[in-house]
C-alpha positions in Angstrom: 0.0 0.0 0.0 2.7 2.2 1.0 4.4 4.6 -2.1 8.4 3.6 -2.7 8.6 7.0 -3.5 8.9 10.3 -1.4 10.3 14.1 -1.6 11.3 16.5 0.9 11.1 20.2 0.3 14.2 21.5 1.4 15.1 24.9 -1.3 13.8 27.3 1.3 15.9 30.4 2.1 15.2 30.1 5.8 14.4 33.8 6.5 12.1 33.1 9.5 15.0 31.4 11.1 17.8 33.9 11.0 20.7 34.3 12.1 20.7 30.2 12.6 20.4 29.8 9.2 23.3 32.0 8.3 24.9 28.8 9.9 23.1 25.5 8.9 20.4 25.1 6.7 17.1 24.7 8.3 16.7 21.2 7.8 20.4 20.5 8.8 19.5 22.4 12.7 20.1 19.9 15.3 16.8 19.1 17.2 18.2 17.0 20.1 21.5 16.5 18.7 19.9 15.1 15.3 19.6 16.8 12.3 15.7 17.7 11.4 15.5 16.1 8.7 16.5 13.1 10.5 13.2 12.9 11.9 11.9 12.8 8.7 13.5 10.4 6.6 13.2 8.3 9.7 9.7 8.2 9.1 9.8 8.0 5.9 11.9 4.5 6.2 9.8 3.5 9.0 6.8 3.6 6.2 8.7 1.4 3.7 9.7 4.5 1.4 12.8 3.2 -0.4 14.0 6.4 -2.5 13.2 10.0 -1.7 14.1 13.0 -3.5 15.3 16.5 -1.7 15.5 19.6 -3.5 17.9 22.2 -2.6 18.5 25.6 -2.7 20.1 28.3 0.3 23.1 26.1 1.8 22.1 22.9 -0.1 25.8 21.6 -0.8 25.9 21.4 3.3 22.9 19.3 3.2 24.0 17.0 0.3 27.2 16.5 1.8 25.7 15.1 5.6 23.5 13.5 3.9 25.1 11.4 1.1 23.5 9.6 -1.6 21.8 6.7 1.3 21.1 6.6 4.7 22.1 3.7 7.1 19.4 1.8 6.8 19.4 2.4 2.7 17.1 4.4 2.0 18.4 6.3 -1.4 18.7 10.4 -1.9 18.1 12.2 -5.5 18.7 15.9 -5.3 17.4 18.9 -7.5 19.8 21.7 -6.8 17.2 24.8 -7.6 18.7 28.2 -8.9 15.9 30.4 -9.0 14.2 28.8 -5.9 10.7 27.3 -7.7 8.5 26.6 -5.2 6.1 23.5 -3.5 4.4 23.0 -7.2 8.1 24.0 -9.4 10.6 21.9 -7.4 8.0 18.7 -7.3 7.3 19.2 -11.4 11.2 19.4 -11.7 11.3 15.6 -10.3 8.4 14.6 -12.4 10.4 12.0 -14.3 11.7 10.6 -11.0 8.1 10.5 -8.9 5.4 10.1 -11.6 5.4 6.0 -11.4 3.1 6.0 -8.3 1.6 8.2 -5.7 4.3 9.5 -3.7 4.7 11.2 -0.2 5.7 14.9 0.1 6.7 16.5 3.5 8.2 20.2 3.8 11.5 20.3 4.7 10.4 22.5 8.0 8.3 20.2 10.0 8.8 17.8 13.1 6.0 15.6 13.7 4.7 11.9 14.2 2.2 11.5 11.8 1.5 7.9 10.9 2.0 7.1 7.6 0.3 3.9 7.3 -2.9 5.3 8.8 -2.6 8.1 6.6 -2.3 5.7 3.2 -5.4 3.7 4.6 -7.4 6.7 5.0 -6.2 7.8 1.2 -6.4 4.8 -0.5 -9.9 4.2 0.4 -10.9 7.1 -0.8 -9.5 7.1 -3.6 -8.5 10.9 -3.5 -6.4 12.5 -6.0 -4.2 14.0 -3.2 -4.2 14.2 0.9 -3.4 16.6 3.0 -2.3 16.1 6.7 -4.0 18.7 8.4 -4.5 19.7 12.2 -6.2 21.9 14.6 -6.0 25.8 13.9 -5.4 27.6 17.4 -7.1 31.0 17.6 -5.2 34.0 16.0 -2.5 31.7 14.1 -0.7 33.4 10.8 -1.7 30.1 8.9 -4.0 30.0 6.1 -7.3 28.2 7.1 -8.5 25.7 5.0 -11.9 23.7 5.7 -12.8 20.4 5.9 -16.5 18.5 5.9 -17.8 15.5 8.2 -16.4 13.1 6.0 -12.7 14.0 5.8 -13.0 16.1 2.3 -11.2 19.4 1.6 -14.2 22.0 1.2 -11.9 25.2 0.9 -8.7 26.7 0.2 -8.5 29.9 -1.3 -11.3 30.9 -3.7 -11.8 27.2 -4.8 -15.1 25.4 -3.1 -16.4 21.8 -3.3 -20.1 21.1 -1.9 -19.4 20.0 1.8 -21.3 16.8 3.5 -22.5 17.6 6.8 -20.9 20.2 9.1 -17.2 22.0 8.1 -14.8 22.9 10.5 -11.7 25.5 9.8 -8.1 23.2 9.9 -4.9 24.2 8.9 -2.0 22.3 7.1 0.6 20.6 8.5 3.0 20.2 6.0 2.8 16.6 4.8 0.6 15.4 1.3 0.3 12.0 -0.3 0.2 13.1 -4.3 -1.1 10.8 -7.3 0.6 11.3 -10.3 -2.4 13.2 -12.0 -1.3 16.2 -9.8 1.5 17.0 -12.5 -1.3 17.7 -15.0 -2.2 20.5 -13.1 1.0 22.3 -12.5 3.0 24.6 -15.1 5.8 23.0 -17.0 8.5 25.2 -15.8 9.2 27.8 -13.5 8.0 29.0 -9.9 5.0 26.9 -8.4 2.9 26.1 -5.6 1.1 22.7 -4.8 -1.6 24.6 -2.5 -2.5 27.8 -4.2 -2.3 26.2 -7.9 -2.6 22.4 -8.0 -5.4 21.8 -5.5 -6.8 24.8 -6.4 -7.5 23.5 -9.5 -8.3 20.1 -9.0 -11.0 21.2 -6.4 -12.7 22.9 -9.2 -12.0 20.2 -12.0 -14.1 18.0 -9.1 -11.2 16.2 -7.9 -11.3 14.4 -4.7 -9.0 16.3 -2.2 -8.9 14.5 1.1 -7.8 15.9 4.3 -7.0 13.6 7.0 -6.8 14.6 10.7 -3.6 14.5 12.5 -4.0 15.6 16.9 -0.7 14.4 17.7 2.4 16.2 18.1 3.8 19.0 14.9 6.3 21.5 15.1 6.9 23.8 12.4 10.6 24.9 12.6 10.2 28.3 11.7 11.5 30.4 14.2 13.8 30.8 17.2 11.4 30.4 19.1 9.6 27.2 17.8 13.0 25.7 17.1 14.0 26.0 20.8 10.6 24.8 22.4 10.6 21.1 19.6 14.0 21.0 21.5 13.0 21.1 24.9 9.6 19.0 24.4 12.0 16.1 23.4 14.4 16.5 25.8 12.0 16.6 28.7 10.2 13.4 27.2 7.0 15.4 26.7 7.4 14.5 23.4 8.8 11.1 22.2 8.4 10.2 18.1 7.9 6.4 17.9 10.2 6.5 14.4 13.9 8.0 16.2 14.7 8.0 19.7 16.3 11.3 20.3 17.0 10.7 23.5 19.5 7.3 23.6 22.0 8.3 25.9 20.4 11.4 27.9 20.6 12.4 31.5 17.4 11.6 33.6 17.0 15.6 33.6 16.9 15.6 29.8 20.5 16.3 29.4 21.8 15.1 26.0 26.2 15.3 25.3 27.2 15.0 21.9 30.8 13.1 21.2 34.1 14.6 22.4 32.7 17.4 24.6 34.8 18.8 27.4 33.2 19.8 30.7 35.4 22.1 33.3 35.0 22.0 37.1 31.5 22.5 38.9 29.7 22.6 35.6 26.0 22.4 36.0 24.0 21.3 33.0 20.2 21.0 33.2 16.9 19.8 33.0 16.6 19.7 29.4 19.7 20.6 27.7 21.6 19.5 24.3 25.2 19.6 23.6 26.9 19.3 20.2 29.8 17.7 19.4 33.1 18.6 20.5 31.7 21.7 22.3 34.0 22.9 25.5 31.7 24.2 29.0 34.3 25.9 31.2 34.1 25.7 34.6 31.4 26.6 37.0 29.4 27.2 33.7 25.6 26.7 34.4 23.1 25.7 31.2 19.5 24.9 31.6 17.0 25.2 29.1 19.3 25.4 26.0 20.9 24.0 22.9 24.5 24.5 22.2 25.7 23.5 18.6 28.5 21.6 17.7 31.9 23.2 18.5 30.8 26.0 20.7 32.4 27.1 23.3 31.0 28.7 26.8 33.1 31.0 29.2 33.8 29.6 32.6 31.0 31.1 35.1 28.4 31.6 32.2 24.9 31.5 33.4 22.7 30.4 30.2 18.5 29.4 30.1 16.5 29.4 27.4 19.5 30.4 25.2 20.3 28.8 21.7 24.0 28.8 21.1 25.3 28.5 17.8 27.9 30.1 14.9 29.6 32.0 18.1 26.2 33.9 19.2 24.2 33.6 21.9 20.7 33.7 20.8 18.1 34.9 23.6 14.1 33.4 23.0 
């Protein structure tokens, strides 16, 4: 049941998470010593996907190169290097040749979540949609756009385009992750800057295609900020949050204290709860962290006092 196929949407610029991204790419930014998209094609593997395609674009040699060509467990990586950027709808058309066998799953590069992918095929497969998206609640006064779904799991509205709802709507927003059929390709341009949301299912809803939307409550974090980046950090280390496809906490502290390889601690350092380390970082002595994330190869003072601080490319970044 479950595509071979998959792509990652990784050709962002990573504006919203300046100045980290000055540093790392945004799906390169350790989330409890892991690289995000770890998380991802993680989950992806978990699901049977065999081959998944990432496209590129602000720092993408950076994530080529961690990366490879395969994963551990052998999964295989394709990449579209993309200069001009081309968007959701541009950089999946670009891999047409390389998706269009067979439905295929499509994740932005951005999000950290636990969305089962089996449950999510099932609920696709029998309906027989032309696409799915993964879509959750919207909290009150949230910048994202609201779509709206019907009683029996259907897509009703996004943008201008409407379908005739069954039963009662409700306002959702999207999460980030789609299963595509190949038919979507007919309704994106050949060439040049795209989107998947505001073109393709646009479209398809009024053609009278069958856009499902299927219901995910558990746990999402959109990457996009300081902020949002620090608190996915801290709900893993503290165990609030624990993703059943990588365990990001194999070798942690009870307190939620996670040390990368080769990292030197001084006298009377005092690390904790809920703290991550990169490698080969150096915490002088009497040093105090709680609350934080300090990148690979960083180095604090002796006597520093740091909570809720993101430490990375030499800065200390207050949230």
């Amino acid at each position: 049941m479950n595509p071979p196929k998959a792509m990652v949407l990784c050709a962002g610029f990573g504006t919203r998470l300046r100045p980290l991204t000055h540093v790392l790419p945004k799906p390169l930014v350790p989330v409890a010593n892991r690289p995000l998209i770890a998380y991802t094609l993680a989950l992806l593997e978990k699901a049977g996907v065999r081959q998944v395609a990432v496209n590129l674009h602000h720092l993408g040699e950076k994530i080529q190169k961690a990366l490879g060509d395969k994963t551990e467990s052998g999964l295989e990586i394709a990449y579209s290097p993309e200069e001009p950027i081309l968007g959701t709808g541009g950089g999946v058309m670009r891999m047409r040749s390389y998706l269009e066998d067979d439905r295929f799953y499509l994740f932005n590069g951005d999000v950290l979540c636990g969305v089962d992918l089996e449950a999510l095929m099932r609920f696709h497969t029998e309906r027989n949609a032309a696409a799915t998206m993964v879509v959750g609640p919207l909290p009150p006064g949230a910048a994202y756009t609201p779509l709206r779904v019907d009683a029996e799991g259907w897509l009703v509205e996004l943008k201008d385009a409407r379908r005739r709802p069954a039963g009662e709507t409700r306002q959702v927003m999207f999460l980030g992750v789609h299963v595509l059929e190949p038919q979507v390709f007919d309704f994106l341009p050949a060439g040049g800057f795209a989107c998947i949301n505001n073109q393709a299912y646009t479209a398809m809803i009024e053609k009278g295609l069958d856009i499902a939307a299927y219901f995910h409550g558990g746990f999402w974090y959109d990457l996009g900020t300081p902020a949002a980046y620090l608190a996915a950090n801290l709900s893993l280390l503290s165990g609030r949050v624990c993703p059943p496809h990588l365990d990001p906490l194999d070798g942690a502290s009870p307190e939620g204290v996670l040390l990368g390889k080769g990292v030197q601690l001084g006298e009377a350092v005092e690390l904790g709860p809920e703290v991550a380390v990169g490698d080969d970082c150096i915490i002088g002595d009497g040093a105090q962290i709680s609350r934080s994330v300090v990148w690979a190869g960083e180095k604090i003072a002796s006597g520093v006092s740091l909570d809720r601080k993101i430490v990375a490319g030499g800065q200390v970044l207050r949230v």
